[in-house]
Backbone as CSV, one residue per row, in Angstrom:
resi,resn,N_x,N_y,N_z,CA_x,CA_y,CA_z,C_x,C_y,C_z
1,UNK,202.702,107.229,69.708,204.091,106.767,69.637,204.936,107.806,68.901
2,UNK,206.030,107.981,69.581,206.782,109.442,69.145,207.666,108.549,67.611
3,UNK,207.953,109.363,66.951,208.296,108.383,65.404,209.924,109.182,65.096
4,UNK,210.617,108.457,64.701,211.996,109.000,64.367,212.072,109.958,63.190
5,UNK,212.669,111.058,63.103,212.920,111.610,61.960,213.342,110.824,60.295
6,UNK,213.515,110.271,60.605,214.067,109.299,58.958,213.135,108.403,59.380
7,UNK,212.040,107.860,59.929,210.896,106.915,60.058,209.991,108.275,58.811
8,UNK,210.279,109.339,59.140,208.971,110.219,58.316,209.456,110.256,56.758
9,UNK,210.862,110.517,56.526,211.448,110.907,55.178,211.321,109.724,54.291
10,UNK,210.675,110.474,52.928,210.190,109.315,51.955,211.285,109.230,51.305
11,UNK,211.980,108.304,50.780,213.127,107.948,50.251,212.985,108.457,48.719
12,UNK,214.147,109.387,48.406,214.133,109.825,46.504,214.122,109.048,45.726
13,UNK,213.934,108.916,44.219,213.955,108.186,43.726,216.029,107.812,42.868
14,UNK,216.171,109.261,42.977,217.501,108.657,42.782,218.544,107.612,44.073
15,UNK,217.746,108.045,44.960,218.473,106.997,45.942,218.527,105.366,45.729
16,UNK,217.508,105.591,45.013,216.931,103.942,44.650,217.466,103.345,43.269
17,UNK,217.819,104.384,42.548,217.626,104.013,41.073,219.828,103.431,40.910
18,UNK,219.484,102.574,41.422,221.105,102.206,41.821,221.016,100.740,41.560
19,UNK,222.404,100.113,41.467,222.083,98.202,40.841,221.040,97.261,42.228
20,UNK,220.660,96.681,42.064,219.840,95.426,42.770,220.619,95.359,43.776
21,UNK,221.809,95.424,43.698,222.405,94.080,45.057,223.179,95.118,45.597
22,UNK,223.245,96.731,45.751,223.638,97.783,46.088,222.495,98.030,46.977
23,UNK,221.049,98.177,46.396,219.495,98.914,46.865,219.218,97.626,47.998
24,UNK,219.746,96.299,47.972,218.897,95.170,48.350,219.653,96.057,50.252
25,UNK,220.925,96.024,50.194,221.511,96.394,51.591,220.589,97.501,51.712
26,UNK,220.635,98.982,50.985,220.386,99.937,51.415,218.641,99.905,51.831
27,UNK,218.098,98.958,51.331,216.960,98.909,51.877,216.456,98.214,53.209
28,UNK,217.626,97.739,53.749,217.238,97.039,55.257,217.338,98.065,55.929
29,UNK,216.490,98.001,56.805,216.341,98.452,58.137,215.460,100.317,57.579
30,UNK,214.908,100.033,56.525,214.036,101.080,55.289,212.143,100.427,56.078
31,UNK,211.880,101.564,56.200,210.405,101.160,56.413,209.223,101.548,55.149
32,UNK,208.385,100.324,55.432,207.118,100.326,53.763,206.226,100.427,55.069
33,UNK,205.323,101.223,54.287,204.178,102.039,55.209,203.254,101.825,53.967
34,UNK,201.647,101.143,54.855,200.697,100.961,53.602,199.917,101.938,54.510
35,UNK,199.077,102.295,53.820,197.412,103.126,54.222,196.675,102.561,53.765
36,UNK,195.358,102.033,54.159,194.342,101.253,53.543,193.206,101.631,54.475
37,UNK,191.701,101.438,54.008,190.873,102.199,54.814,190.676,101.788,56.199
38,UNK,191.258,99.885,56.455,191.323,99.271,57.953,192.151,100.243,58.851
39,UNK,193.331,101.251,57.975,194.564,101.548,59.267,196.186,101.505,58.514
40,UNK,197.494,101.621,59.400,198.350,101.674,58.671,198.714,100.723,59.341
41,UNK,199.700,100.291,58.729,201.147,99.553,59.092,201.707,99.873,58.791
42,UNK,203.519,100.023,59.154,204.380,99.903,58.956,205.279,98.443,59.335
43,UNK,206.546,98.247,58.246,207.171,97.304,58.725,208.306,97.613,58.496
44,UNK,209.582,97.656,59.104,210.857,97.899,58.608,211.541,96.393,58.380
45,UNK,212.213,96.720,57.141,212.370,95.679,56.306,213.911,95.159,56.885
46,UNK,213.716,93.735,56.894,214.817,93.118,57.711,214.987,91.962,57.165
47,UNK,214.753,91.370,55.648,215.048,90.486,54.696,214.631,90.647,53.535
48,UNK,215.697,90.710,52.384,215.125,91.072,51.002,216.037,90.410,50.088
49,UNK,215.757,90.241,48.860,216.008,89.824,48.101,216.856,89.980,45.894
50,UNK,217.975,90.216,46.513,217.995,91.355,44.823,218.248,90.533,43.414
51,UNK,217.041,90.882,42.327,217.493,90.213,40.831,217.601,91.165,40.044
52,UNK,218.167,91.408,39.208,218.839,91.962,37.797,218.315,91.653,37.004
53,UNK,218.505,92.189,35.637,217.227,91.633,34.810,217.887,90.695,33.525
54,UNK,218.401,91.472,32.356,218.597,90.280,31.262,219.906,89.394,31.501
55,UNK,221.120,89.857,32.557,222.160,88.996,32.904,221.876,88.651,34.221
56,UNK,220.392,88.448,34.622,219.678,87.350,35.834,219.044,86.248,35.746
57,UNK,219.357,84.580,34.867,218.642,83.927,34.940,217.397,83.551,35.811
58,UNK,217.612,84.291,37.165,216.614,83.975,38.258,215.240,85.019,38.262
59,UNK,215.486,86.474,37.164,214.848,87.175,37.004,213.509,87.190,36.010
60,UNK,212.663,88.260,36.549,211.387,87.870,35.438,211.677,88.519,34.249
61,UNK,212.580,89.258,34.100,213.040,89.860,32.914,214.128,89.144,32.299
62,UNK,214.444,88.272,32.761,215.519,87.630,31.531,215.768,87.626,30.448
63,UNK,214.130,87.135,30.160,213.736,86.762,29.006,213.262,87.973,28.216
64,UNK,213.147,89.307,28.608,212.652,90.314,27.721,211.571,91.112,28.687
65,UNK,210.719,92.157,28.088,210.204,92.785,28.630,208.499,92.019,28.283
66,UNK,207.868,92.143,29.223,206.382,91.613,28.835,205.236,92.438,29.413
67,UNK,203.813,92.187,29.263,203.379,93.319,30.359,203.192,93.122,31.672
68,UNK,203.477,91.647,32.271,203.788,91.131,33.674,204.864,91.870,34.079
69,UNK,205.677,91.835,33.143,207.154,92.482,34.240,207.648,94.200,34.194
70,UNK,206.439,94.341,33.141,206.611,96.020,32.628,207.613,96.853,34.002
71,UNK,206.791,96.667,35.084,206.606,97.848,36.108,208.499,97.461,36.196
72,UNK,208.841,96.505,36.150,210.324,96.295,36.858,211.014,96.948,35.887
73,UNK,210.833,97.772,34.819,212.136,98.314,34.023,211.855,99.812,34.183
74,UNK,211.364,100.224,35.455,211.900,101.472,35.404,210.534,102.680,35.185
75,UNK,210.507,103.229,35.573,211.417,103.990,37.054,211.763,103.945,38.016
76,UNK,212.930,103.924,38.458,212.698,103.299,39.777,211.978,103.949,40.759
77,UNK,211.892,103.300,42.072,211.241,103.304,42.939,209.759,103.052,43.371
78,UNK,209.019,102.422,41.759,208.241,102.140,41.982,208.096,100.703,42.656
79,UNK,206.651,99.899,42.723,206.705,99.112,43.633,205.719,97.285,42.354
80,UNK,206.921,96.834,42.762,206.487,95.750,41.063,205.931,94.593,42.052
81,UNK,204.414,94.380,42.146,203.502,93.203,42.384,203.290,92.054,41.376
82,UNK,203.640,90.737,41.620,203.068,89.706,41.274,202.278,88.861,42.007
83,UNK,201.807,88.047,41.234,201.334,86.796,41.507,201.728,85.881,41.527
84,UNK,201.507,84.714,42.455,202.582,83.221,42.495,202.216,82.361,42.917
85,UNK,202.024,81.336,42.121,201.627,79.890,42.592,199.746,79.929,42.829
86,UNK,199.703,80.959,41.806,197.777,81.349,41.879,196.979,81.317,43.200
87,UNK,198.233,82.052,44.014,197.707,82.702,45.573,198.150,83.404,46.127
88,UNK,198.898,84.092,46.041,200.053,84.778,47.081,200.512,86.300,45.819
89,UNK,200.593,86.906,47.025,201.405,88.424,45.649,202.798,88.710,46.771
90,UNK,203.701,88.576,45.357,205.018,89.285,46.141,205.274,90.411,45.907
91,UNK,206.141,91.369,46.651,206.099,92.548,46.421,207.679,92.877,46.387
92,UNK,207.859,93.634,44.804,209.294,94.289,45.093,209.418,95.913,44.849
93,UNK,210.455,96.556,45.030,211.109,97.815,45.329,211.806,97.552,43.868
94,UNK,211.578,98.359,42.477,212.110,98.855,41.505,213.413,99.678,41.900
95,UNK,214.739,98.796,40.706,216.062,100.009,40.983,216.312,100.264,39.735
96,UNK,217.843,100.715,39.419,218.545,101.053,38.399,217.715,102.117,37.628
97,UNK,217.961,102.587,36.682,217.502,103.835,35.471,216.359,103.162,34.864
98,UNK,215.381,104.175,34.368,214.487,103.675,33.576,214.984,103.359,32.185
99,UNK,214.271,102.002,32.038,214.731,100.859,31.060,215.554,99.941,30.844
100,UNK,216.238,100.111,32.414,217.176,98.861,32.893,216.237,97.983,33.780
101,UNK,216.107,97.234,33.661,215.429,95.905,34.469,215.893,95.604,35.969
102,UNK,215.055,95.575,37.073,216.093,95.292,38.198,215.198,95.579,38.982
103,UNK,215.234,94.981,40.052,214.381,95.130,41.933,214.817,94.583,43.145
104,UNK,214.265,94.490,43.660,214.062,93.998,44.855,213.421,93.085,45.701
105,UNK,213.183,92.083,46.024,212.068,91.563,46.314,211.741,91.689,47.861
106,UNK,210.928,91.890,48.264,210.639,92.238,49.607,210.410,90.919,50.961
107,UNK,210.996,90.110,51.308,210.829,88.989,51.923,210.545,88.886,53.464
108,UNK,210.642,90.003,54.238,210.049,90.000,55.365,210.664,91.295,56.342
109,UNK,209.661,92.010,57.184,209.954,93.042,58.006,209.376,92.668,59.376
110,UNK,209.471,93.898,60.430,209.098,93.288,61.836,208.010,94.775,61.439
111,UNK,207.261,94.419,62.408,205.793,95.534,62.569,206.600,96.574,63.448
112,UNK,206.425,98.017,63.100,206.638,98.820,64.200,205.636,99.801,64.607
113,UNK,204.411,100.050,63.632,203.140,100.726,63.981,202.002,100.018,63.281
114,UNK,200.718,99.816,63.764,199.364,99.172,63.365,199.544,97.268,63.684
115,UNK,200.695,97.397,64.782,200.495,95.971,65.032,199.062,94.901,65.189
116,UNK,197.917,95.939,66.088,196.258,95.239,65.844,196.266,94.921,64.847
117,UNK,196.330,95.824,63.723,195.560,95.132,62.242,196.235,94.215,61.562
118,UNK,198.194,94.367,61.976,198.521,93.341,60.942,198.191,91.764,61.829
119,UNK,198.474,91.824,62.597,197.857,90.555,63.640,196.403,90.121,63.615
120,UNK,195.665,90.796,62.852,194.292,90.117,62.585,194.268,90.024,61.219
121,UNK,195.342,90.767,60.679,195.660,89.872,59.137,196.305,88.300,58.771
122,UNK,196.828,88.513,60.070,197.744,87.366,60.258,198.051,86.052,61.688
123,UNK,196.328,86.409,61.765,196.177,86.218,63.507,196.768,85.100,63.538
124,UNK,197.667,83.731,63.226,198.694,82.804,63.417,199.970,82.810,63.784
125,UNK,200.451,84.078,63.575,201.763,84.251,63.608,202.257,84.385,65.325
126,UNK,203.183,84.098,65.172,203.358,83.269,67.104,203.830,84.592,67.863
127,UNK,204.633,85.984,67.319,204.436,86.884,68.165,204.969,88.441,66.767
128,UNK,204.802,89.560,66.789,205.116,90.609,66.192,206.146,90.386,65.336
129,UNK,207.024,89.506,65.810,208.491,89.512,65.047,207.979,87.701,63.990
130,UNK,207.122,87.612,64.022,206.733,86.642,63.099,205.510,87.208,61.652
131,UNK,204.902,88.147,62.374,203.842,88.512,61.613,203.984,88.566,60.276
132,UNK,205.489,88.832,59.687,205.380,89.282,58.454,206.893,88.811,57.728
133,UNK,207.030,87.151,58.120,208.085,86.476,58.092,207.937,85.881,56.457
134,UNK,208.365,85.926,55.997,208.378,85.724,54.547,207.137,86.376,53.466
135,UNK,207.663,86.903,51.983,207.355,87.360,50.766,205.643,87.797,50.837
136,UNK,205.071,86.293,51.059,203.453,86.818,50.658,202.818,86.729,51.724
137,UNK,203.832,86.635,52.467,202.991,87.065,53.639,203.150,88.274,54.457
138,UNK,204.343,88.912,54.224,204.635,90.521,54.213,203.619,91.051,52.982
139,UNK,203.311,91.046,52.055,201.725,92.004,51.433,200.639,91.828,52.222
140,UNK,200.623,90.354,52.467,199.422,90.072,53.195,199.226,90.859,54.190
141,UNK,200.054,91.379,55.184,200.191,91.825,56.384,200.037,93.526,55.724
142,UNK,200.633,93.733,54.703,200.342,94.857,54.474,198.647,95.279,53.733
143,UNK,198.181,94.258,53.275,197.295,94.649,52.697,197.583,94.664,51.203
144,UNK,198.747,94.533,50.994,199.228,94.566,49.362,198.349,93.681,48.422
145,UNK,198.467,93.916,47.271,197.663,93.160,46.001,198.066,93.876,44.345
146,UNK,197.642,93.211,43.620,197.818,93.404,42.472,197.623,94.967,41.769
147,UNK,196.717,95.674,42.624,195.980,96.851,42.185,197.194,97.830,42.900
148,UNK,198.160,97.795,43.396,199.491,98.128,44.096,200.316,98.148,43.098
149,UNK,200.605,97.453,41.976,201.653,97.050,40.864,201.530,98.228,40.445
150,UNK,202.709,99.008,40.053,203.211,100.094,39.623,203.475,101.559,41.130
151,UNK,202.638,101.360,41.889,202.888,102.669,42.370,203.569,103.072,43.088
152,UNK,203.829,104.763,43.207,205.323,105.258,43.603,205.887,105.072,44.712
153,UNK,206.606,104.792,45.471,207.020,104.810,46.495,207.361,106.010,46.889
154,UNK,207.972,106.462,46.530,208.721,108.039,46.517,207.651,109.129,46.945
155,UNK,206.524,108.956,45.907,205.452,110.149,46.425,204.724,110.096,47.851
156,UNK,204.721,111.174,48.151,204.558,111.120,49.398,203.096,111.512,49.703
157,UNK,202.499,111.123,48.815,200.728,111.459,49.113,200.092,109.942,48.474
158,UNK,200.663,108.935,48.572,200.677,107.587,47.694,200.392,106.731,48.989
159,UNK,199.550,105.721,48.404,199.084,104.888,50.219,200.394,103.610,50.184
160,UNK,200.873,103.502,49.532,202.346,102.907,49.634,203.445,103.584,50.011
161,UNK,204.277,103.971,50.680,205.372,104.777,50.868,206.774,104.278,51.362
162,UNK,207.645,104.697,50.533,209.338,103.556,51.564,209.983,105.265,52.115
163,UNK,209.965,104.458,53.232,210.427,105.460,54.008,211.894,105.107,54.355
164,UNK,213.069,106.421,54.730,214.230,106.174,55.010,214.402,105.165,56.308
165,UNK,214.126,105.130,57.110,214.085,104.562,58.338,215.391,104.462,59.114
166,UNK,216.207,103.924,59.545,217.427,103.297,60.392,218.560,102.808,59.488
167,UNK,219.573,103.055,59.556,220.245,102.590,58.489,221.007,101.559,59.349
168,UNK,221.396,100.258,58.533,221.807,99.202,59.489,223.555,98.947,59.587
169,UNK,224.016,98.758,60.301,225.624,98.703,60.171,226.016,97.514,59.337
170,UNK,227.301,97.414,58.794,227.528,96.336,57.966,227.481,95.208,58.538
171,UNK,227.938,95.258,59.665,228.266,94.465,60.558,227.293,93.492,60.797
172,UNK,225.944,94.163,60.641,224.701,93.221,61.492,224.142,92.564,59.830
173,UNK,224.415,92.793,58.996,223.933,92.525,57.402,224.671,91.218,57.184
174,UNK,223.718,90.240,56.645,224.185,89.316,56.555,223.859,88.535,54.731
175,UNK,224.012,87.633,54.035,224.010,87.127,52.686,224.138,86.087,52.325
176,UNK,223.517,85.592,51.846,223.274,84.345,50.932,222.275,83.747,50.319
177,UNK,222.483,82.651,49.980,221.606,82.203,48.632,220.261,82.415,48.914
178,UNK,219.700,82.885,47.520,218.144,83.430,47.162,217.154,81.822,47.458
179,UNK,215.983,82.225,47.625,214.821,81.269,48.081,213.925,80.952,46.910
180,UNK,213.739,79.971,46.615,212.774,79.543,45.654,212.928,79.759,44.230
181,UNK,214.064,79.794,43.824,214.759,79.905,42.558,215.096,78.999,41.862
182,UNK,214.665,78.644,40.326,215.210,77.190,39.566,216.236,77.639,38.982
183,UNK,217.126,78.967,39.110,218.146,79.100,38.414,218.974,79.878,38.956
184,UNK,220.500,79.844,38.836,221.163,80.824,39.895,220.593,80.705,40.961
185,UNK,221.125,79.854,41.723,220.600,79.545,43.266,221.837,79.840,43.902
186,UNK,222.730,79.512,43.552,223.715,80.054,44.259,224.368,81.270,44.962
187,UNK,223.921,82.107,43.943,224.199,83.515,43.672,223.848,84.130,45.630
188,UNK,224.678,84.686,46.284,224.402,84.941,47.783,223.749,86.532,47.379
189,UNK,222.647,86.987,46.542,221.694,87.801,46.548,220.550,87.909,47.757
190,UNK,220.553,87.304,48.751,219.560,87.412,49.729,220.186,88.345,50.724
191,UNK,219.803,89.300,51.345,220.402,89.511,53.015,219.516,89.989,53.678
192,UNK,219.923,89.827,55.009,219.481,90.166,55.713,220.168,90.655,57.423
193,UNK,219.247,91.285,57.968,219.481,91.808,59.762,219.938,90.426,60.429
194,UNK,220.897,90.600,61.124,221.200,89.464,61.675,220.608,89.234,62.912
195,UNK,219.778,88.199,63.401,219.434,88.273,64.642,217.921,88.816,64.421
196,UNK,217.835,89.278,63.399,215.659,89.792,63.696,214.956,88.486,63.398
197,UNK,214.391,88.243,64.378,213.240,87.102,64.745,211.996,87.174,63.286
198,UNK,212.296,87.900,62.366,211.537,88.286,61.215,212.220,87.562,60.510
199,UNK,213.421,87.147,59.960,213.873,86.454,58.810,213.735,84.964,58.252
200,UNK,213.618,85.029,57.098,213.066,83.319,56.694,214.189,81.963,57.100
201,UNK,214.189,81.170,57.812,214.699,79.983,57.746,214.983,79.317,56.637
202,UNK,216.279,79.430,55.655,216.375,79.044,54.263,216.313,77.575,54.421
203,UNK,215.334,77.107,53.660,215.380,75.661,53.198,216.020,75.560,51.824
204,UNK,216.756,74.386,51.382,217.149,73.518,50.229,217.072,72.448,50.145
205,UNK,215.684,71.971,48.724,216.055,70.771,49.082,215.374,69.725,50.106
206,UNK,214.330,70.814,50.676,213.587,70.165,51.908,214.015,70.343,53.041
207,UNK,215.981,70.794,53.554,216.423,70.236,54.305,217.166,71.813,54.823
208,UNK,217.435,72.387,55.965,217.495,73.509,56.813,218.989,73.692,56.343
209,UNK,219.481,75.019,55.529,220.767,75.105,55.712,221.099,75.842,56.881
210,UNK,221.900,75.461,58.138,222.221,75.819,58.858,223.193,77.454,59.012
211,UNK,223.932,77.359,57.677,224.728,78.075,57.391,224.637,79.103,56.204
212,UNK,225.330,80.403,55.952,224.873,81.114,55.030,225.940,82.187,54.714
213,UNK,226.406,82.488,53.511,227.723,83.501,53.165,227.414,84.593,53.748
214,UNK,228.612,85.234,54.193,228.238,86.646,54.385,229.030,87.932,53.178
């Protein structure tokens, strides 16, 4: 498969090291490329998520720095793994200067190379543009895990890599309220590609919001 020129270019780190809800746009339509000994994937990212850190109630840094949230204050561009709900790892994209608090959270991409493997990671998912439809289940698909927390994105000999990829028009970018948050829910920090068969169906509440800020 012939690959686009900005599909190859690893994204700088000053490109990244910019506020949350600036990096959250510039990272759609940005491809995360894992290497693992099964094979690669790629997914270009087509829903994400941006928190801030000590003026983000919704953030893991609110409250201060700990060694769970270390990786999120910097440098950017690294890549900050948790754990959640003692099953699932989410994965975010580090911004702002080192020792400012701030990321990304990574909530879902469409497959554009190693579709076999992520589909037997994820052999349920109803077609390519589902495979890697919400947070822990985009690592999953990548292969992501805890032993991932901290590393560079930027370097380009690193089995994690964010690549420049497609840059998306404003037009197709869309926003609103963050997913699974007990605080600042309101806040329209989510966006996403409008129209990619990859993006999460926001529930509140139990109940489908139909609608969403732009």
């Amino acid at each position: 498969m012939e690959r686009d020129a900005q599909d190859e270019r690893v994204m700088a780190r000053e490109e990244l090291a910019i506020d949350p809800v600036d990096l959250a746009r510039k990272l759609l339509g940005g491809v995360l490329e894992s290497r693992t000994p099964e094979g690669i994937v790629r997914l270009r990212l087509a829903e994400v998520e941006a928190y801030r850190g000590l003026d983000d109630p919704a953030s893991h840094c609110y409250r201060g720095r700990t060694p769970r949230n270390d990786v999120m204050w910097g440098p950017a561009g690294h890549l900050y793994v948790y754990f959640v709900y003692g099953m699932h790892f989410c994965a975010n994209v580090v911004g702002l200067s080192d020792g400012q608090p701030g990321a990304v959270l990574l909530r879902a991409g469409e497959v554009v190379e190693g579709a076999d493997l992520a589909r037997k990671r994820r052999p349920t998912a109803r077609g390519n543009g589902h495979v890697a439809k919400g947070p822990a289940v985009l690592t999953s698909v990548l292969g992501l895990d805890r032993a991932h927390n901290g590393i560079d994105l930027t370097d380009s000999s690193a089995s994690v890599r964010l690549l420049a990829g497609e840059s998306v028009a404003d037009e197709r970018i869309r926003s609103g309220p963050r997913v699974g948050v007990a605080a600042a829910i309101d806040i329209p920090w989510r966006f996403w590609i409008d129209g990619s068969p990859a993006v999460s169906t926001y529930r509140r509440g139990g109940r489908v919001r139909p609608r969403a800020e732009r």
